[in-house]
Residue, then its C-alpha position, 0 to 999 in steps of 0.5 A: x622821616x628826617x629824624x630816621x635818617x638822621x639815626x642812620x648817619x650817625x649811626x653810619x659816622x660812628x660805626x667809622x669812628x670805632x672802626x678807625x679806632x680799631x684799627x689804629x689800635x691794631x697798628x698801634x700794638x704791632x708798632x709798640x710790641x716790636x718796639x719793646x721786643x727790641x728795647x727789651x733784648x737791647x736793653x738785657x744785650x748791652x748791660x754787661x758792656x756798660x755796667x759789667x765793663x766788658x769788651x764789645x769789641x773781645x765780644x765779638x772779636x774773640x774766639x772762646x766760648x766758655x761761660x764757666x770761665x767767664x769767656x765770651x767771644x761769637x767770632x766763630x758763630x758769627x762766622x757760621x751764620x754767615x757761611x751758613x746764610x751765604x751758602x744758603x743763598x747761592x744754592x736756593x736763589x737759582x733754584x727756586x727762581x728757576x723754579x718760579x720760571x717754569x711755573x709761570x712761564x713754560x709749565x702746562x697749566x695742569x703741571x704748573x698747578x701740581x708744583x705750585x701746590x707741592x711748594x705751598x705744602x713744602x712751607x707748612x712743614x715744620x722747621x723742626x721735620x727739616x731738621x729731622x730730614x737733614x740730621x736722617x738723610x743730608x748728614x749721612x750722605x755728607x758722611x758718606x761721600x766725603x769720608x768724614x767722620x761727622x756729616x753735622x757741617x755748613x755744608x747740612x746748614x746750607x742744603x737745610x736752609x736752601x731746601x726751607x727758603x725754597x717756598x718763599x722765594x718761588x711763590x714770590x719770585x712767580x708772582x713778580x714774573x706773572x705781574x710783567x705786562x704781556x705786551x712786553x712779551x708780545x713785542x719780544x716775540x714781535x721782534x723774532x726772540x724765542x719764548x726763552x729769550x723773552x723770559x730771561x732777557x725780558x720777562x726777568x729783567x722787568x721782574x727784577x724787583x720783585x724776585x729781590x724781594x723773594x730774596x729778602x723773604x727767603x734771606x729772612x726765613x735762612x738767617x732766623x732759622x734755629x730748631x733745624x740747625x740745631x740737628x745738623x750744625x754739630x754746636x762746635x763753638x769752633x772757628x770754621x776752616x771749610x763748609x765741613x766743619x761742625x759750628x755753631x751759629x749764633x740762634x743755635x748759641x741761643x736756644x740751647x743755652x737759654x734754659x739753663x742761663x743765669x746773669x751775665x751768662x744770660x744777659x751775654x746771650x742776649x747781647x748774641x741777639x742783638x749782634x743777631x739783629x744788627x746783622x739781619x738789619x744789614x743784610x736786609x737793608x743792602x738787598x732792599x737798597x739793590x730791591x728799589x733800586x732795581x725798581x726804579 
């Protein structure tokens, strides 16, 4: 009897042992895939600046871009990516925090449950049926309304981008708002507020870091976005004066001429990621500073 129970321990103690082996594995090959992701780009990025002798800083102060003549500037796409990401921000943010509100706080529950399955099925579309979307319907009506001869603007990145970071920063942004205490509520109330008042002067104060995170989220899927863009930028490698004119960000720069890209032409490519990863790395750690600070 002794003996079989033995067996049944270590059998128990080598069944952990493989397990925390799998699993530190698991964790080890995510950690080491992006770790050679990144050295792999930085690596191709900065060789043309440190054994080619070109300028970083014409790199990314300067204003042509043509690879037949051996100019390589992303000021201009530098410029749209951040229009693009900004103005993507202003106008989804309201929306879908607004958004995560209703749901969660003055929608029935038969009605909270329709939109909440309309969003989750809003962010299993495609990017590229976004882009389809903006380049059939968004850029004639910019087209149209304005007078313009190409609807293809910052103005198509922005309503495309503010329409695909919706999904993320509503379900987040509910979750964070359902996850405040309901005594808060109730002693809001207790206090003679309205049911608005409590959720805008309580309920989203108390939710504050969590709605940031939504942020970060949405931020994310805006900045890295490229097969929608590509339809409704316009690929102007020119720099923007107004949210009308045709541009080219930088992932768009990426995807279209990767294909066909050889040597410094290719390796100055990579160099646009990494000033493509730099900038998400900034703009990701000022919104997580503002997250746990909030936080706290």
């Amino acid at each position: 009897m002794l003996n079989i129970n033995e067996k049944n321990n270590n059998s128990k103690y080598l069944a952990e042992k493989v397990s925390k082996i799998i699993f530190l594995s698991s964790a080890f090959i995510a950690v080491l895939s992006l770790l050679v992701i990144i050295g792999f780009v930085f690596y191709k990025g900065l060789t043309p600046f440190i054994s080619k002798g070109y300028s970083f800083i014409d790199f990314i102060t300067g204003t042509e871009w043509y690879p037949s003549s051996d100019k390589y500037g992303v000021l201009p796409m530098i410029v749209a990516s951040i229009y693009g990401t900004l103005g993507s921000l202003v106008l989804g943010v309201p929306v879908g925090i607004l958004t995560a509100v209703f749901i969660a706080e003055l929608a029935t529950k038969k009605i909270g449950k329709l939109i909440s399955t309309a969003v989750e099925l809003l962010a299993g579309i495609p990017s590229v049926l976004f882009g389809v979307f903006g380049l059939a319907v968004i850029v004639p009506w910019i087209m149209n309304s304005f007078n313009l001869a190409k609807g293809q603007s910052i103005l198509a990145i922005i309503i495309v981008l503010s329409i695909m970071m919706l999904p993320t920063i509503v379900t987040v942004s509910e979750s964070a708002i359902r996850a405040v205490p309901y005594s808060y509520k109730e002693a809001s109330l207790g206090l003679g507020a309205s049911h608005i008042e409590t959720t805008f002067k309580v309920v989203l104060p108390a939710a504050k870091s969590g709605i940031l995170s939504a942020v970060v989220l949405g931020l994310g899927r805006a900045i890295g976005e490229t097969m929608a863009i590509i339809l409704v930028a316009g690929n102007s490698v020119t720099m923007p004066k107004s949210i009308m004119d045709s541009v080219r960000p930088l992932t768009t720069n990426i995807a279209l001429e990767m294909g066909y890209a050889f040597g410094t032409h290719q390796e100055m490519l990579f160099a646009t990621g990494v000033i493509l990863f730099v900038f998400i790395l900034l703009l990701n750690y000022i919104l997580s500073k503002l997250s746990s600070k909030e936080g706290k």
